[in-house]
Kinemage of the C-alpha trace (Angstrom):
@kinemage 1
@onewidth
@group {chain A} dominant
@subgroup {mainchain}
@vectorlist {calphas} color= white
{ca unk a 1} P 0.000 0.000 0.000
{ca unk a 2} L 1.095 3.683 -1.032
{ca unk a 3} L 2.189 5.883 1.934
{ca unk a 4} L 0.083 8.787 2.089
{ca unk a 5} L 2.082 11.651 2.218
{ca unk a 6} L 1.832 14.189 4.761
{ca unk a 7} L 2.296 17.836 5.884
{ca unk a 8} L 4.833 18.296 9.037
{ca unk a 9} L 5.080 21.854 10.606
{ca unk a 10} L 8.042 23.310 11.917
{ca unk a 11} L 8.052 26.043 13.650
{ca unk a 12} L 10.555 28.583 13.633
{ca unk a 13} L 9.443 31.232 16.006
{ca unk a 14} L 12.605 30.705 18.458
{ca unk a 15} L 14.933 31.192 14.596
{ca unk a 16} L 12.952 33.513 12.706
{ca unk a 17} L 10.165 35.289 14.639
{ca unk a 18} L 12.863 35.960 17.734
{ca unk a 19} L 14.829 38.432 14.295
{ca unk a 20} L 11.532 40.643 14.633
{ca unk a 21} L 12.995 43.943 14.884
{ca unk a 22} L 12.746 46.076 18.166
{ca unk a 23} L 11.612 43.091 19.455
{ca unk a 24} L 12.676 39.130 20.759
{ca unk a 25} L 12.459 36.912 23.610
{ca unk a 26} L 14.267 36.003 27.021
{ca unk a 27} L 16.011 32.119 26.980
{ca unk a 28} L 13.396 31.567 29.745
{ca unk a 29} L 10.512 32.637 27.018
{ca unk a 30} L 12.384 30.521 24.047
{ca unk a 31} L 12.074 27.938 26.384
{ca unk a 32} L 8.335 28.106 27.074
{ca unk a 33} L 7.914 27.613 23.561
{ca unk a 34} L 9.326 24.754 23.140
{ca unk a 35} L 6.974 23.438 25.520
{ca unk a 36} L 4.283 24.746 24.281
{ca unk a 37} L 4.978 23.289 20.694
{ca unk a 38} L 5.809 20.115 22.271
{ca unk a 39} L 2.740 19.676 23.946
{ca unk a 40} L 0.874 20.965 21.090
{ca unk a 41} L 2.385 18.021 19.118
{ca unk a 42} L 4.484 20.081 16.398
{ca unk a 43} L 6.918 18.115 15.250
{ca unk a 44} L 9.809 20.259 15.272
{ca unk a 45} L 11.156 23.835 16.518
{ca unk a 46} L 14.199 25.345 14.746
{ca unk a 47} L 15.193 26.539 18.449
{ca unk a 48} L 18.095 29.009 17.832
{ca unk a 49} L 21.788 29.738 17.006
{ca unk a 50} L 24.230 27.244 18.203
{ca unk a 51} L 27.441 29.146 16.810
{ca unk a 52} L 25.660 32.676 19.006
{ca unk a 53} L 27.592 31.742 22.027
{ca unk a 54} L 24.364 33.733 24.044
{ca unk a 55} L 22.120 31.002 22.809
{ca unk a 56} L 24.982 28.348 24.010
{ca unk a 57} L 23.493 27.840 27.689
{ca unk a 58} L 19.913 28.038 26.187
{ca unk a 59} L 20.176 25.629 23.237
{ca unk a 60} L 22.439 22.943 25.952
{ca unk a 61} L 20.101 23.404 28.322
{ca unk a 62} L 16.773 22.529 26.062
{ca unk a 63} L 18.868 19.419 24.584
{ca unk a 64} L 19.226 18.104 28.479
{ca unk a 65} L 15.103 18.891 28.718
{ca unk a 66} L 14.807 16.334 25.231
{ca unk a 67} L 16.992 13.540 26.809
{ca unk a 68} L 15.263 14.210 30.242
{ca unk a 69} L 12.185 13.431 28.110
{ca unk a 70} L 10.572 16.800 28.999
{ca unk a 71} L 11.262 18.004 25.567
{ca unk a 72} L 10.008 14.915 23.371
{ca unk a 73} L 8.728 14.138 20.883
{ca unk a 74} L 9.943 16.953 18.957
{ca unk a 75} L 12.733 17.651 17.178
{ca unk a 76} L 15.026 20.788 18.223
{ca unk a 77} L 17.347 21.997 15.440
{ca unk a 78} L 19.425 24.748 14.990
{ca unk a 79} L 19.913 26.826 12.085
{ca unk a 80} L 23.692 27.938 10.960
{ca unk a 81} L 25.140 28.808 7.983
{ca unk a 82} L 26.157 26.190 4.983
{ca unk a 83} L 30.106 26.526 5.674
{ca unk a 84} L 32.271 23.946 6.859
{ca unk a 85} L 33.608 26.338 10.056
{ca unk a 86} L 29.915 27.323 11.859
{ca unk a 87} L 28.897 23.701 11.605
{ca unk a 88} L 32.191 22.467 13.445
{ca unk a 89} L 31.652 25.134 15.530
{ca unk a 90} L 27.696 24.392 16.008
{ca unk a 91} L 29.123 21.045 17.426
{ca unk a 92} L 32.242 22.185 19.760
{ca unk a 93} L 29.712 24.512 21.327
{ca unk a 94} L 26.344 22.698 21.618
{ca unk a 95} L 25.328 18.890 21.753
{ca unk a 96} L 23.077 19.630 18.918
{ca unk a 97} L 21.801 16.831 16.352
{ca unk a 98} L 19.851 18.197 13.772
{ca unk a 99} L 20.832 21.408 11.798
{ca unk a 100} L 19.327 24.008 9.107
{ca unk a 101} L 21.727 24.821 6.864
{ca unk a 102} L 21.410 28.025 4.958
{ca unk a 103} L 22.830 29.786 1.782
{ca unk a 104} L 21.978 32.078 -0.518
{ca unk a 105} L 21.604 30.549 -4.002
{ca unk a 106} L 19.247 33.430 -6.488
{ca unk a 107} L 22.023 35.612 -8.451
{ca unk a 108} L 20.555 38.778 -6.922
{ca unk a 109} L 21.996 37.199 -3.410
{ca unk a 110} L 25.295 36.197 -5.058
{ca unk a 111} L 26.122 39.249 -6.777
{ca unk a 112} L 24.308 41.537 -4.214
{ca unk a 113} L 25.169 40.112 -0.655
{ca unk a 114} L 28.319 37.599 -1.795
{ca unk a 115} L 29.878 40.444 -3.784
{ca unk a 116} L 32.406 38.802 -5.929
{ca unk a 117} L 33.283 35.992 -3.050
{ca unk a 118} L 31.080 33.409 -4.230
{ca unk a 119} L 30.088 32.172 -7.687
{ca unk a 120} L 27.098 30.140 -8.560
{ca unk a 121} L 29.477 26.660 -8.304
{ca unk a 122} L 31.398 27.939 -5.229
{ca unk a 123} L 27.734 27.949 -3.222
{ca unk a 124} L 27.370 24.487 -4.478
{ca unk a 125} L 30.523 23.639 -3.104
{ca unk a 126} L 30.470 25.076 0.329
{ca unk a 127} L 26.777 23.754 0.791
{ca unk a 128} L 28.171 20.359 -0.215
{ca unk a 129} L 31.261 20.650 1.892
{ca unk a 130} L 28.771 21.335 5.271
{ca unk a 131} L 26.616 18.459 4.680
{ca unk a 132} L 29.771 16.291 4.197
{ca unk a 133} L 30.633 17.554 7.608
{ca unk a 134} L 27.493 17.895 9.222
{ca unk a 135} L 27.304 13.716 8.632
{ca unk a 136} L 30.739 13.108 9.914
{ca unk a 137} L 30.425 14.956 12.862
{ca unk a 138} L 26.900 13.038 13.690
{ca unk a 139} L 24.259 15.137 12.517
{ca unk a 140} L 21.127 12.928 12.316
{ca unk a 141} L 19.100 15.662 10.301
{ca unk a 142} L 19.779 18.167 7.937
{ca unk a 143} L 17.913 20.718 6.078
{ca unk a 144} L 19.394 22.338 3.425
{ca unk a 145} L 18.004 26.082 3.277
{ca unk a 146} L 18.110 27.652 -0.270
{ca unk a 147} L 17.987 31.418 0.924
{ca unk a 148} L 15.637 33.488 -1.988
{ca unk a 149} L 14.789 30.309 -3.653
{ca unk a 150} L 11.659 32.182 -5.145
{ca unk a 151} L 14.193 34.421 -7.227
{ca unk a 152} L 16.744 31.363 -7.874
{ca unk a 153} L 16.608 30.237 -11.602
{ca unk a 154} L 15.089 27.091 -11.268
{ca unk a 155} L 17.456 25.224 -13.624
{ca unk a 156} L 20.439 26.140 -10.836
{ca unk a 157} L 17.772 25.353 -8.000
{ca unk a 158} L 17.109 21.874 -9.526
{ca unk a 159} L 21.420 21.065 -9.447
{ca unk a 160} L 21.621 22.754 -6.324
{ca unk a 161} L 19.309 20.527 -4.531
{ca unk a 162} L 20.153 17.537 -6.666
{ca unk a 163} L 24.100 17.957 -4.821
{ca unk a 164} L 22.185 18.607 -1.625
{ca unk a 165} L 20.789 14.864 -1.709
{ca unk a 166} L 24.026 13.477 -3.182
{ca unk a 167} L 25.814 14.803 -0.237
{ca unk a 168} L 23.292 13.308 2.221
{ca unk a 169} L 20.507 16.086 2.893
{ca unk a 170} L 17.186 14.890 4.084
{ca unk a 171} L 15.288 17.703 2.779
{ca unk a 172} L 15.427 20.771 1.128
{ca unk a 173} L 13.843 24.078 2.153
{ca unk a 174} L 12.553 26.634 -0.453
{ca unk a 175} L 12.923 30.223 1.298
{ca unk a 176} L 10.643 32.214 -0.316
{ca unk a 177} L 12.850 35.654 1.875
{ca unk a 178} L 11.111 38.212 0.218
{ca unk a 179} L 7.860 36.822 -0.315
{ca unk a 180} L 8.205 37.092 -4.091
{ca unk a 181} L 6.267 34.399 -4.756
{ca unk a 182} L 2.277 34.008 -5.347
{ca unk a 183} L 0.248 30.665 -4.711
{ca unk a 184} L 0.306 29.861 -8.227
{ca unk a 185} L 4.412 30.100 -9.031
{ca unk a 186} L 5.156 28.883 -5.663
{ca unk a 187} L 3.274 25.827 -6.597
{ca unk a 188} L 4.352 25.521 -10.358
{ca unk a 189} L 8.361 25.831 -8.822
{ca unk a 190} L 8.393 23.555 -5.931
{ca unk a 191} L 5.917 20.763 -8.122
{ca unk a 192} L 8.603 20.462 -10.200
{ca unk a 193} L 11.546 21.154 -7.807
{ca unk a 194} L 10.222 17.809 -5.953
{ca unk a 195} L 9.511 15.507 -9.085
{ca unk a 196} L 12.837 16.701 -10.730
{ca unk a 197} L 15.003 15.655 -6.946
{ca unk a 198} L 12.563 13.484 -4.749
{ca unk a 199} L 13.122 14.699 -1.879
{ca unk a 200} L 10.922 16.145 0.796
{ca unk a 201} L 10.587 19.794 0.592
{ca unk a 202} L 10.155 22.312 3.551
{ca unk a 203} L 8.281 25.481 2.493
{ca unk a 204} L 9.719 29.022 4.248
{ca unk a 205} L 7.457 31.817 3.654
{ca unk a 206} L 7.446 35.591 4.127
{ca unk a 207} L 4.531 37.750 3.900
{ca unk a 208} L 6.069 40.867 2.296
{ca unk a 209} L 2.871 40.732 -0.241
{ca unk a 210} L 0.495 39.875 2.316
{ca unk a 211} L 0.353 35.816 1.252
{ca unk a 212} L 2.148 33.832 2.882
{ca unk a 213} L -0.202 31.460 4.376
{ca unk a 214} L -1.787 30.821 1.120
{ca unk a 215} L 1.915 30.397 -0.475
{ca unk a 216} L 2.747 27.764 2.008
{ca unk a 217} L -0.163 25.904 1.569
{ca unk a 218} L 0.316 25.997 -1.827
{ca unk a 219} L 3.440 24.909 -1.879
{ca unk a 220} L 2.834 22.339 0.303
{ca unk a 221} L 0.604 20.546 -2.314
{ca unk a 222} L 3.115 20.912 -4.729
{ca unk a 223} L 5.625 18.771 -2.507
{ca unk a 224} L 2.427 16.089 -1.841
{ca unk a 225} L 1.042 16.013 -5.521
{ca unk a 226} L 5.182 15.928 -6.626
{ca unk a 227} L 5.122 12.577 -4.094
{ca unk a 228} L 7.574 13.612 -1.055
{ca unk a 229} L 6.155 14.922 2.492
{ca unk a 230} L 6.387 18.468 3.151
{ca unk a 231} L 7.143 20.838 5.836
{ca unk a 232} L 5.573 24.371 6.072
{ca unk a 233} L 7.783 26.517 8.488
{ca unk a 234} L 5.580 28.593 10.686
{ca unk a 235} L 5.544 31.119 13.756
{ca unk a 236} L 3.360 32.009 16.602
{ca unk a 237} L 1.267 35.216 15.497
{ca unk a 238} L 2.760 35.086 12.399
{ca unk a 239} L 6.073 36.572 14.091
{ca unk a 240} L 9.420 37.487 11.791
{ca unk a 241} L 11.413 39.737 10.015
{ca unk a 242} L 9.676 42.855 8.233
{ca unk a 243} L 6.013 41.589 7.302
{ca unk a 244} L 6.647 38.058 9.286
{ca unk a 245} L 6.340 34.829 8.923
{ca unk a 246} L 3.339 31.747 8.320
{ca unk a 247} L 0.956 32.009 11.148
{ca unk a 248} L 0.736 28.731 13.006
{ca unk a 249} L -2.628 28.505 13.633
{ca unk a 250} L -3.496 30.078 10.324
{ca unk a 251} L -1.922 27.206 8.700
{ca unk a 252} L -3.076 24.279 10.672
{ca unk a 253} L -6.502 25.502 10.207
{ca unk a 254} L -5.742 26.178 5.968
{ca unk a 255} L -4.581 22.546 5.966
{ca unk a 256} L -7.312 21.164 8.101
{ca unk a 257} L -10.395 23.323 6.592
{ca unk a 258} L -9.565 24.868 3.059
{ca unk a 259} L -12.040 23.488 0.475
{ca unk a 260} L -9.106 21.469 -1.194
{ca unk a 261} L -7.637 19.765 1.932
{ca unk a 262} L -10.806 19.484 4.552
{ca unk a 263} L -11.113 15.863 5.046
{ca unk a 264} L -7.823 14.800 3.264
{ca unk a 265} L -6.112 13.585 7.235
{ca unk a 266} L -2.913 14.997 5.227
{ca unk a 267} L -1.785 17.239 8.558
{ca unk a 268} L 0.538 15.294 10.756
{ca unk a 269} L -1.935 13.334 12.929
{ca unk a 270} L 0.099 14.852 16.207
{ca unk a 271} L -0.829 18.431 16.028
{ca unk a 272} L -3.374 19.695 18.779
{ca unk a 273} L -4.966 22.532 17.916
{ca unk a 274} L -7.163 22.483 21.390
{ca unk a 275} L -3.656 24.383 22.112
{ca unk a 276} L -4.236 27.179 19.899
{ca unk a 277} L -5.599 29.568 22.132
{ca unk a 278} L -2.889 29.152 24.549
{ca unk a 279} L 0.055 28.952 22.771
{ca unk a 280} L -0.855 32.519 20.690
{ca unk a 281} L -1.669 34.486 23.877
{ca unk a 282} L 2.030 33.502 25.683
{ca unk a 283} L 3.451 34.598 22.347
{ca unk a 284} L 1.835 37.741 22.594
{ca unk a 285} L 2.450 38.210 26.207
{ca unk a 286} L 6.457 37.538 25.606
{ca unk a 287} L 6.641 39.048 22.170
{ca unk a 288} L 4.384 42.276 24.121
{ca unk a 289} L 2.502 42.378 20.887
{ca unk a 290} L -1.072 42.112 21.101
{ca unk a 291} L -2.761 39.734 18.619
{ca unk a 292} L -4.984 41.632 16.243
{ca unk a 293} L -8.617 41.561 16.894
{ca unk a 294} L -9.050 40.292 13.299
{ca unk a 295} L -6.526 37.333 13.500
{ca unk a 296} L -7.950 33.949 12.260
{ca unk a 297} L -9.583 31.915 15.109
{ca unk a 298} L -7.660 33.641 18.309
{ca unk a 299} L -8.685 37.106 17.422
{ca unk a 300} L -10.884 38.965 19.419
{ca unk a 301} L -13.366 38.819 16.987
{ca unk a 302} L -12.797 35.769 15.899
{ca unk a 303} L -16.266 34.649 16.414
{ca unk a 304} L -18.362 37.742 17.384
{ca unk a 305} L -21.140 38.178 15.372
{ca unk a 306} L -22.745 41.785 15.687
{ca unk a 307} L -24.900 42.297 12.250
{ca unk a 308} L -28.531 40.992 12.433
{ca unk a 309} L -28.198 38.646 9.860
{ca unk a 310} L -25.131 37.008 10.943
{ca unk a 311} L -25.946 36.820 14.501
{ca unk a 312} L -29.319 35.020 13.720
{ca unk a 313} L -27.633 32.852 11.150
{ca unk a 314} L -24.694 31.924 14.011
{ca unk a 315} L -27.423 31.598 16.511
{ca unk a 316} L -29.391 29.061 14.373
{ca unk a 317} L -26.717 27.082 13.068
{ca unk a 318} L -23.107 28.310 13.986
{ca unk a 319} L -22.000 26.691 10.508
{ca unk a 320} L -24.010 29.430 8.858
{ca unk a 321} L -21.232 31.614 9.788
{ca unk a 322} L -18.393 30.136 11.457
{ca unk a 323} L -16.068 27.654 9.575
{ca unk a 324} L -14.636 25.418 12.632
{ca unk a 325} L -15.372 25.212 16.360
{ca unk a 326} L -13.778 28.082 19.195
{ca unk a 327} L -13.892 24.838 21.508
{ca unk a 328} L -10.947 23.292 19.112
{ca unk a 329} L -9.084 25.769 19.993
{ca unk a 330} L -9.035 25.914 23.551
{ca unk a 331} L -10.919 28.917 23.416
{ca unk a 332} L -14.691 29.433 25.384
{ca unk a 333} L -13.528 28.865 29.435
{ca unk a 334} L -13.862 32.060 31.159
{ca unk a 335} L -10.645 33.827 32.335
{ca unk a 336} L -11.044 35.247 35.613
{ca unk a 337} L -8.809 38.384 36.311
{ca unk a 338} L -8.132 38.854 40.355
{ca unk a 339} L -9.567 42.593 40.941
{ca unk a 340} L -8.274 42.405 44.708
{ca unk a 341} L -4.714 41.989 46.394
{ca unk a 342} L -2.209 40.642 44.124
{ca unk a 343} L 1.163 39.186 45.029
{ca unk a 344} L 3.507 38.650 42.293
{ca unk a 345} L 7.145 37.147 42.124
{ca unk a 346} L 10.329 39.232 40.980
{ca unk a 347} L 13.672 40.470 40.623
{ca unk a 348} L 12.764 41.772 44.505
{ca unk a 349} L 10.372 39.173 46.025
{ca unk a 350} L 11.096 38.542 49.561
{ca unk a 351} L 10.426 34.699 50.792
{ca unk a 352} L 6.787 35.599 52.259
{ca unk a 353} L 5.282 36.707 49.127
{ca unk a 354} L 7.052 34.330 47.165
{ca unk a 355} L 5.369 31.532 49.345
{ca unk a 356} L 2.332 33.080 48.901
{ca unk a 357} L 2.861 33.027 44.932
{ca unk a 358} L 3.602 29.185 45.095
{ca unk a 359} L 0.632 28.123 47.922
{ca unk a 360} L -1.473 29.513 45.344
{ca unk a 361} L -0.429 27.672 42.266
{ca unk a 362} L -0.092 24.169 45.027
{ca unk a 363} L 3.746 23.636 44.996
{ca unk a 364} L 5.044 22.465 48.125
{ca unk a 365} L 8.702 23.067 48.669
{ca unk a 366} L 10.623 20.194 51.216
{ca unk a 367} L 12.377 23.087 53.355
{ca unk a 368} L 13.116 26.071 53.767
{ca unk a 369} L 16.289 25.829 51.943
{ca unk a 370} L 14.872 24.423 48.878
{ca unk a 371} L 12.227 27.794 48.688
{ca unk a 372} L 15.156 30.155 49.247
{ca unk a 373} L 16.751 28.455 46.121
{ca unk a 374} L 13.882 28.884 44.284
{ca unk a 375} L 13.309 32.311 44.973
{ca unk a 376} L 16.733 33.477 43.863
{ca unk a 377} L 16.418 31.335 40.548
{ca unk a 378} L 12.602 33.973 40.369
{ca unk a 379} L 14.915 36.904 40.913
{ca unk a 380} L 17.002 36.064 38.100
{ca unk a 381} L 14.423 35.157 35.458
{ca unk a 382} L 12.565 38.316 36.325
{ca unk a 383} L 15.766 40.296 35.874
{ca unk a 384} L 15.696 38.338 32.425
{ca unk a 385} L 12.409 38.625 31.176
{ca unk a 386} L 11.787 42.059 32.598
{ca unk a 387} L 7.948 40.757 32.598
{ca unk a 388} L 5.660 39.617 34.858
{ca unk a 389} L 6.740 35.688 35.573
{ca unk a 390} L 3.566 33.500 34.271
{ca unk a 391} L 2.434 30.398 35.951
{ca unk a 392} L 3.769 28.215 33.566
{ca unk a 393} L 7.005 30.210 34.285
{ca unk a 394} L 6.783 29.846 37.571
{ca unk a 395} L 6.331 25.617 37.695
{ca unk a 396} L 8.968 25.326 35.417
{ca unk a 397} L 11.479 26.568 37.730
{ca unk a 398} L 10.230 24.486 40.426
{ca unk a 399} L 10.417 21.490 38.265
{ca unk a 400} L 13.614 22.002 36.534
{ca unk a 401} L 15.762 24.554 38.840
{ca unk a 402} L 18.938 23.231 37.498
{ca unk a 403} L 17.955 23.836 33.790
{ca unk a 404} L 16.698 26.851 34.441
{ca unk a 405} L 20.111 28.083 36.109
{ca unk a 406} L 21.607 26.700 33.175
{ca unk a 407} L 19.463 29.063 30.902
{ca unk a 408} L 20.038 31.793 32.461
{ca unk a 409} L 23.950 31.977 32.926
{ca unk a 410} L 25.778 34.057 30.568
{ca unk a 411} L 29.281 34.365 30.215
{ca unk a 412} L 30.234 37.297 27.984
């Protein structure tokens, strides 16, 4: 029987949406997220820099949380360069086993950013030269990233990825960086890309034209219809560079109710989007960008219905007017806000109040000792996040005090 190829999502938020600029996260935050995706059953989170000795501690210190089991069953990878030197130096830094690895390949790139130092055939050869190393030094999974594949002449894109699998890549991803491309070419390249290599494609979108969830779907039924899986990188609210990224929950729900896929079980059978809600609003809380009131299915309006018509029609039938569930989502409990007194941990809690903090969410510390250690370990990561610690926060650094010292030590 014919395997049934699938879509995969990984999520680049902690990679790409953490390059927004005047914005990022803490290594606490990054951290979260990982969590959160895990539970939420994404299969994998490009989770930082492993040659940005800042990110060392972080990206170490997540690794111990996967072996620990806390941080399974996704896959972490990092994302470096294709050059020989920042994958041996991904390795002496980090315990990392799966890498992105990412180089320009359209001429505008090679003449524009590479200047004269690189020629179509040497970006071949350095790409080739990385995976080479990348194996020998025990990578388990490799991406190859074709920077501006969308303005790459596909002829050169074809031999490009062709000596990509040669060397031992498991997939290619098509970066569409400027967001060049439109549902229809996107498709077109990648269909052909996929039949002309076989290999499985990962699909990197911007949203510089206001497309990009459309372009990844549509890509992503290139890869399937071309035979391979495919991968459609996302981040949380649509995070990134300039315009941003794929929306996470916009995608899930594009693969899971579009009039071409809806019924099709193509989506990896893992994801959970009962975790939408909560996943989008700790983005937004760490990014401190509120989510739109118009964002697909976590907006505030979401589902509010205010004209006659519609609100009868929703009333009467909620398919009338409303395409999936807010229950799927995690979304319909109320959320009580306390209007009284308020204790909250930070950079200055004393040990009373940051008893208090704990009785409330029911963790019981052995001694005395053991609180005090906690409560310096809340000091720091309030010093770190500069926010508000959340709940979640909080019982992580109950649970896993030694990781969290771990992530956030810094050694300039």
């Amino acid at each position: 029987m014919k395997k049934q190829n699938k879509i995969y999502i990984v999520d680049v938020t902690n990679r790409d949406g953490v390059q927004t600029s005047r914005l990022g996260l803490a290594k606490l935050q990054k951290t979260m997220i990982n969590i959160y995706l895990n539970e939420m059953g994404i299969a994998q989170s490009e989770f930082g820099f492993p040659v940005t000795r800042h990110e060392t501690n972080y990206i170490n210190a997540n690794l111990e949380l996967a072996r620990m089991g806390a941080l399974k069953p996704i896959i972490l990878n990092g994302w470096v360069r294709a050059i020989k030197e920042d994958v041996e130096k991904a390795r002496k830094l980090t315990k990392v086993e799966n890498l992105a690895l990412s180089i320009s390949t359209s001429d505008q790139m090679i003449r524009g950013k590479f200047q004269g130092k690189y020629s179509r055939a040497d970006v071949i050869k350095e790409m080739v030269e990385a995976v080479h190393t990348a194996r020998k030094l025990g990578i388990k999974l490799i991406s190859v990233n074709a920077e501006d594949a969308s303005r790459t002449h596909l002829d050169f894109l074809i031999k490009f990825a062709r000596a990509a699998k040669k060397a031992g890549a498991d997939r290619i991803r098509y970066c569409d960086t400027l967001g060049y491309d439109d549902p229809f070419t996107i498709y077109e390249r990648i269909k052909i890309l996929a039949e002309e290599v076989k290999i499985p494609i990962e699909i990197h979108c911007h949203n510089d034209l206001g497309m990009v969830v459309a372009c990844s779907v549509a890509g992503a039924k290139a890869a399937m219809d071309a035979g391979v899986d495919a991968y459609i990188n996302t981040t949380i609210n649509g995070m990134g560079e300039r315009a941003g990224n794929a929306d996470l929950v916009s995608v899930i729900l594009a693969v899971k109710y579009s009039s071409g896929f809806q019924g099709k079980c193509i989506l990896d059978e893992n994801v959970k989007l009962s975790h939408a809600w909560k996943i989008a609003k700790y983005a937004s809380y760490a990014f401190g960008v509120p989510i739109p009131i118009n964002q697909p299915a976590v907006g505030a309006n979401a589902f509010a219905h205010e004209s006659g018509i519609h609100a009868d029609g929703a009333l009467k039938d909620r398919r009338n007017y409303e395409l999936y569930d807010f229950e799927e989502l995690g979304r319909g409990e109320p959320e009580i806000i306390d209007t009284g007194r308020h204790i909250t941990a930070g950079e200055y809690s004393g040990i009373k109040g940051f008893r208090n903090v704990y009785d409330k969410l029911e963790v019981k510390f052995r001694n005395e000792k053991e609180a005090t250690k906690i409560l310096e370990l809340v000091r720091y990561a309030n010093v770190h996040t500069q926010q508000p610690l959340t709940e979640d926060e909080l019982r992580f650094m109950a649970k896993y005090p030694e990781i969290a010292r771990k992530i956030f030590t810094m050694a300039p």
